[in-house]
N, C-alpha and C positions, 0 to 999 in steps of 0.2 A: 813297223813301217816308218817312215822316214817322216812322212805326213804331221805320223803323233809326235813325234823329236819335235819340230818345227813348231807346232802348236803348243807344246807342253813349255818350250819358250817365251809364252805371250806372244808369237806370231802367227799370221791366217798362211797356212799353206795352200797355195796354189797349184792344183794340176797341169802341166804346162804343154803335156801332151805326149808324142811317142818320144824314142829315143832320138827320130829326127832332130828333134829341138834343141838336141844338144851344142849344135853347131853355133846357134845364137847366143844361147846361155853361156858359154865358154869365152863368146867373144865381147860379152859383158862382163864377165869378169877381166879377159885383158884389159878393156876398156877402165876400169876402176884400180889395177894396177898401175896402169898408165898414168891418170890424173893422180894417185895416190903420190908417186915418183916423182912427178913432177913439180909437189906441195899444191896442188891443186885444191885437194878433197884430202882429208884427213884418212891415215891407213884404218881406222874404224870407220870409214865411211860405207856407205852402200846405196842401194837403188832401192826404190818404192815404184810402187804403181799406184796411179790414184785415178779413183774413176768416179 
């Protein structure tokens, strides 16, 4: 499971939901290609959630 990959990383995988959600997911990744290109945010860069 993809889950365990993620975890097995030292990171908390999140369930994000159906496949709907892909739509969003995808458009955060452009979103981080975008600022990467731009020298915005480092190409290791990424998103967090913090709650």
């Amino acid at each position: 499971m993809l889950a365990d990959v993620v975890t097995a990383g030292g990171l908390r995988a999140v369930d994000a939901g159906s496949l709907k959600r892909a739509r969003e997911l995808e458009a955060l990744g452009f979103l981080q290609l975008t600022l990467a290109a731009g020298e915005k945010i480092p190409w290791t860069g990424g998103f967090g959630v913090v709650g």
